[in-house]
C-alpha positions in Angstrom: 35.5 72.5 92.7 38.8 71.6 91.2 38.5 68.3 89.5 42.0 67.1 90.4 40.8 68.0 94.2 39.9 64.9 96.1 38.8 66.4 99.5 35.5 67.8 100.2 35.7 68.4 104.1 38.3 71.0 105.5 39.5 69.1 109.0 38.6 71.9 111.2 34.6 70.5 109.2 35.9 67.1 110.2 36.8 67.8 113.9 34.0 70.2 114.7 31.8 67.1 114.2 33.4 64.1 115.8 32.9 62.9 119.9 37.0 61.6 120.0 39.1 63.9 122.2 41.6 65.7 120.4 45.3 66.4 121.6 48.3 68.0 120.1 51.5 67.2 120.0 54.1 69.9 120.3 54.0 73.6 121.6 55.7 76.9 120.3 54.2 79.4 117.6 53.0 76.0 115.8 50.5 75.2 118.7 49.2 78.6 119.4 48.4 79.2 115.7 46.6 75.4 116.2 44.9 76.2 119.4 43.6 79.4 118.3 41.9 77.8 115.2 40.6 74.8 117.2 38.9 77.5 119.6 37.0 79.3 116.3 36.0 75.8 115.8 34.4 75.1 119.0 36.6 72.0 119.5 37.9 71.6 122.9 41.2 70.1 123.5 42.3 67.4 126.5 46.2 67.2 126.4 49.4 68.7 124.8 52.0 66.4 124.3 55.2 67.0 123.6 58.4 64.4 122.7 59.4 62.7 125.8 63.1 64.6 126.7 61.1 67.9 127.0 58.1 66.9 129.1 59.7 68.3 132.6 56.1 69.1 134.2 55.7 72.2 132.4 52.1 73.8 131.5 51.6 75.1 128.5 48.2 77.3 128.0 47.0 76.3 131.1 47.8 72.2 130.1 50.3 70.0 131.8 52.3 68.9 128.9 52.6 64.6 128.7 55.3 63.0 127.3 54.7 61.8 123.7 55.4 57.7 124.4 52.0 57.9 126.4 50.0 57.8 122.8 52.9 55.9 120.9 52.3 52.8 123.2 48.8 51.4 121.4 45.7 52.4 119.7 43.6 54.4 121.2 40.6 57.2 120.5 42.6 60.6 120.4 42.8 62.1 117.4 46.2 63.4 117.4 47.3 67.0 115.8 50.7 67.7 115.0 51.7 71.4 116.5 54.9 71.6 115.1 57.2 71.4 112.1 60.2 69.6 111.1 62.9 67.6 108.5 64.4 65.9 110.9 64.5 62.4 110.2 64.0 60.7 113.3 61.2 63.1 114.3 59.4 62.5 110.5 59.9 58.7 111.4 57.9 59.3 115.2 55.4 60.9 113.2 54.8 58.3 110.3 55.0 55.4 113.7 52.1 57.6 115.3 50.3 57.7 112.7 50.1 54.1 112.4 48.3 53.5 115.7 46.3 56.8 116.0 44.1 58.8 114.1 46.9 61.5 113.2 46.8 65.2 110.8 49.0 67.8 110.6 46.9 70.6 110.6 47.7 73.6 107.6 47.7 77.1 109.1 49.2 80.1 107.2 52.6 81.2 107.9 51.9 84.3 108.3 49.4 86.9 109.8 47.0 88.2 107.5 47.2 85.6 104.8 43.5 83.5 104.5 43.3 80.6 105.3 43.1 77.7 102.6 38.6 76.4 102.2 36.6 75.8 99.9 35.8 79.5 99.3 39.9 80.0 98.7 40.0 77.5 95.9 36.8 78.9 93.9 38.2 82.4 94.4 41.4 81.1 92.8 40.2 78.1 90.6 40.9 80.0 87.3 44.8 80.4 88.1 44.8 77.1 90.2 43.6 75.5 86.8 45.7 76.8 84.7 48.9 76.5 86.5 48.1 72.8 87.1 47.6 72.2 83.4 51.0 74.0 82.6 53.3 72.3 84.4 56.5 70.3 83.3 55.2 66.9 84.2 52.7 64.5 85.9 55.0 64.3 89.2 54.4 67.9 89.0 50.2 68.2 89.0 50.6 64.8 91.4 52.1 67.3 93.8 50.4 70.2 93.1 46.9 68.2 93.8 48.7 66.4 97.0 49.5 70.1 98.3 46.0 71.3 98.1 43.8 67.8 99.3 46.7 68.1 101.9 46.1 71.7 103.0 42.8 71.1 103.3 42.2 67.8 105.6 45.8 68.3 107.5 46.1 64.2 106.1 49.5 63.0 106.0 49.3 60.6 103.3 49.3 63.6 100.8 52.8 65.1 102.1 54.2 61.4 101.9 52.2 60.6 98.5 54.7 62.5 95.9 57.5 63.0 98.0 61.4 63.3 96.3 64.5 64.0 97.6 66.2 67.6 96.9 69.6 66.3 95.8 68.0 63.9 93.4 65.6 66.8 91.9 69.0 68.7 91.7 70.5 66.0 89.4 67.9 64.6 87.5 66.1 68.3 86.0 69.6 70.7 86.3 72.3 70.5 85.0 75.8 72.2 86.3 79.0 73.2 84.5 82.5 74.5 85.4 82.0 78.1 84.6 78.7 79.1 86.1 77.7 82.4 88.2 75.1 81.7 91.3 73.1 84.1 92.9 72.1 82.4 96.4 69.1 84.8 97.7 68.8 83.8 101.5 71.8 82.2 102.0 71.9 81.5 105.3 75.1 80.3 106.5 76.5 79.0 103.2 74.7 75.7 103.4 73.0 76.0 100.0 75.9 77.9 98.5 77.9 74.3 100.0 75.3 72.8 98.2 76.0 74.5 94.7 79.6 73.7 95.0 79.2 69.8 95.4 77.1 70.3 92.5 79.4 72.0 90.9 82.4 70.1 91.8 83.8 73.4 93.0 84.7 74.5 89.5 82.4 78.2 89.1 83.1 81.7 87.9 81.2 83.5 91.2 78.8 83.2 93.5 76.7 86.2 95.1 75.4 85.0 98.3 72.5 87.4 100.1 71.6 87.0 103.8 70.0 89.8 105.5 70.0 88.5 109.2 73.3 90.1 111.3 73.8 86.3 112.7 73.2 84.3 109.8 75.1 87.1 107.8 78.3 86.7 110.2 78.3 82.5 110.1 78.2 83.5 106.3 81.2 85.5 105.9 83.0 83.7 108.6 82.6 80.4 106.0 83.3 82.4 103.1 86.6 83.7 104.5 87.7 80.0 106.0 86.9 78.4 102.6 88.8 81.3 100.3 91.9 80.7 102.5 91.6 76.6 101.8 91.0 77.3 97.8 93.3 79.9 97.0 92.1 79.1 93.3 88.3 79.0 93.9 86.4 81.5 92.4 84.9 84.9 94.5 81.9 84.4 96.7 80.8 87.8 97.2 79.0 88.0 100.5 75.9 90.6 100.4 74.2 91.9 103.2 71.0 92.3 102.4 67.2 91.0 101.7 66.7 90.3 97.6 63.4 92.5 97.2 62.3 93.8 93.8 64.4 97.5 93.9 67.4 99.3 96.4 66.1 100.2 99.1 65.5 99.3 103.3 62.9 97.0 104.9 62.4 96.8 108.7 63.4 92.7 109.2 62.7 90.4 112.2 66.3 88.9 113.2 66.4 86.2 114.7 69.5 84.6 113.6 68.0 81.4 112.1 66.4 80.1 108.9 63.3 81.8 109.6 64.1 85.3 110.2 61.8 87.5 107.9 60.5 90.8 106.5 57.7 92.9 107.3 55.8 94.4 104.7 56.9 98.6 104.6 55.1 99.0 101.3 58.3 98.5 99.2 56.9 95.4 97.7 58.3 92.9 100.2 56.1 90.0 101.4 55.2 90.1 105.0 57.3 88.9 108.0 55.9 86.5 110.9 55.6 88.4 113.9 57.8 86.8 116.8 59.7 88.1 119.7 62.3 89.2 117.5 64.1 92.2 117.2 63.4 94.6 115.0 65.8 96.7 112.9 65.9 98.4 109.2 68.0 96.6 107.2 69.1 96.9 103.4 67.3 95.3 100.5 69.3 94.8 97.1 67.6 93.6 93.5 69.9 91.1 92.4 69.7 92.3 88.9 71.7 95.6 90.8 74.2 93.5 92.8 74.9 91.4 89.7 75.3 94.3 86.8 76.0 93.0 83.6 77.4 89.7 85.2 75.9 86.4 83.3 73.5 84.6 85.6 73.4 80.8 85.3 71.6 79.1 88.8 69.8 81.3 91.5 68.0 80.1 94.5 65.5 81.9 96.1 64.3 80.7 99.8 63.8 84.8 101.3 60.9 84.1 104.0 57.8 84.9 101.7 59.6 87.6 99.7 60.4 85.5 96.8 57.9 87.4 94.4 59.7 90.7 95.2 63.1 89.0 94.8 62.0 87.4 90.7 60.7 91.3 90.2 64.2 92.0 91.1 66.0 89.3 88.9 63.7 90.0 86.0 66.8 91.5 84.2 68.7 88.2 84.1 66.1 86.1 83.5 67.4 85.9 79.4 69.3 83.9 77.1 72.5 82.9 77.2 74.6 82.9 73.7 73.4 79.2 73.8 69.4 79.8 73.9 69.6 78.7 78.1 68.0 80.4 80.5 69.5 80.9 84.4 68.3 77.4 86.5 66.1 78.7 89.1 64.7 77.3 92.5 62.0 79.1 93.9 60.6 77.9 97.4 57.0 78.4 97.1 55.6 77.4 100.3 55.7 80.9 102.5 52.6 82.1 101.0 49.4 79.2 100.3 49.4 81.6 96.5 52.7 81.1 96.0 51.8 77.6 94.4 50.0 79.7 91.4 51.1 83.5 91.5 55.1 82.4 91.6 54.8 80.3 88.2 52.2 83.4 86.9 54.5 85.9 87.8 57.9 83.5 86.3 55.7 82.9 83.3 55.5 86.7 83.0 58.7 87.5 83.3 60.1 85.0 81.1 57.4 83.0 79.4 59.9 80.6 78.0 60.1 78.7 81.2 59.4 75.2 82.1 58.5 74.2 85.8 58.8 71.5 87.7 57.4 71.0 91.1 58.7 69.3 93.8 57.7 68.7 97.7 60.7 67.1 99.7 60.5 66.0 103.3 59.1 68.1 105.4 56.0 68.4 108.3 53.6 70.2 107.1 54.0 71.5 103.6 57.2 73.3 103.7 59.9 72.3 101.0 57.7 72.8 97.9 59.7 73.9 95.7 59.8 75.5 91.8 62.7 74.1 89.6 62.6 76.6 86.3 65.0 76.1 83.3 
């Protein structure tokens, strides 16, 4: 076993043994994935709770889902599992105040289908890389968070989410720094809020921004902001709206649309990461290599947040992953949270492309893991 790995019990170990009854709170994709697990456990489950404005008597796999102030109210012998993810202040804050009077996790189930599932047997089939990654690292904050994710991942505690825990913004203006005349390449863009987020950082002073978002919806709220803030900055600098996933060459992906943050790609053998399957529709969509979009444009900041696909989208920056005039690279921020090997095989693969990298690692607030983040310059 890893030496910087402090947990020896997986919690589905820890809950297969104990005589408490267990609940969850919170239903959806999260609590099926959890259910399902808890059955190849053999732990039975007594109640699904959910927060108190949307307990209306409903059942939910065959429960009839309580409101969540019935376990808030005192100490008592559940052992609570959350079900469900959020950033949301107030609901981080309800789950930091139930934890505090019940035995609480947040159990750590893969994103998507197919991927294993983080044991014992995953970390000695991955200890070399895990090793080496840890030892390479910009800083101590770095392998504190890298060692948090894993003892985290493995016994659902949430002291290890809470343990190295930084704020984005800050991470943005303590390791980067922005200038007046810099190109962005925003690869799953969303709306425009992280391309928002460039230009604060940025003071709105840039030379272009390339902004990719494959989902219809999202891609719509995208161009509908670009257009509104072009007309109220007649001086600003082009932001160049792309339709399209960032994958590692042209070409078309079949893509899960939902018109959210989450919307995702399913794996059609052209190198793109897998997509979560929902009740979604379906459709084939473009995919773009950034290096393509970009041509011989310099690239100074990218972000990368593309649903699991962010080692198809680097393969497709590789390109523009070189020196400026100056000796700098392009600042990149890499979400590596889709995938439980994204926390090694993105900085192997960013090492690869451009050994000359140094990477920080950052978890920001989130329930469970996601927000863990690669900052590269």
């Amino acid at each position: 076993m890893l030496s910087f790995i402090r947990e020896r019990e997986t919690l589905w170990e820890r809950l297969a043994r104990t005589e408490r009854p267990v609940v969850l709170y919170g239903t959806g994709d999260g609590a099926d994935k959890v259910l399902a697990r808890l059955a190849r456990s053999g732990v039975p489950v007594r109640d699904i709770y959910v927060s108190d404005d949307f307990a209306r008597g409903q059942e939910f796999h065959g429960y009839r889902v309580r409101k969540i102030r019935e376990l808030e109210e005192g100490p008592g012998p559940e052992i609570v599992l959350l079900a469900f993810a959020s950033e949301r202040p107030e609901l981080l804050a309800r789950f930091r105040r139930l934890a505090a009077v019940r035995e609480t996790y947040a159990p750590h189930v893969p994103l998507f289908a197919g991927d294993a599932a983080l044991d014992r047997g995953w970390l000695a089939a991955h200890e070399e890389a895990l090793q080496y990654v840890h030892g390479h690292l910009a800083d101590d904050l770095s392998r504190r968070v890298f060692a948090d994710i894993l003892d985290y991942r493995l016994s659902g505690r949430l002291p290890y989410l809470w343990d190295a825990e930084t704020r984005r913004d800050g991470d943005l203006h303590s390791l980067f720094t922005f200038g007046p005349d810099e190109t962005y390449a925003d690869l799953g863009a969303y709306d425009g809020d992280t391309v928002r987020e460039f230009l604060a950082l940025c003071h709105g002073t840039y030379r272009a921004v390339y902004a990719f978002e494959p989902d219809p919806k999202n891609y719509a709220r995208l161009t509908a902001w670009a257009a509104s803030y072009a007309a109220s900055h007649p001086g600003a600098g082009p932001v160049h709206c792309v339709q399209a996933a960032a994958g590692a060459a042209p070409g078309t992906a079949v893509f899960h649309a939902g018109g959210g943050r989450q919307s995702s790609l399913l794996d059609t053998g052209s190198g793109l990461a897998g997509g979560r399957r929902r009740r979604r529709k379906e459709r084939e969509l473009a995919v773009e290599a950034a290096d393509h979009v970009l041509g011989p444009q310099r690239l100074d900041y990218a972000k990368l947040d593309v649903e699991g696909a962010e080692a198809a989208a680097l393969e497709g920056l590789r390109h523009h992953l070189v020196p400026d005039g100056a000796g700098r690279l392009p600042k990149l921020l890499v979400a590596a949270y889709h995938h439980d090997d994204d926390l090694f095989r993105l900085p192997l693969l960013l090492w690869k492309l451009q050994p000359a990298y140094r990477i920080w690692l950052r978890k920001h607030p989130y329930v469970p893991a996601w927000e863990i983040n690669l900052f590269a310059c």
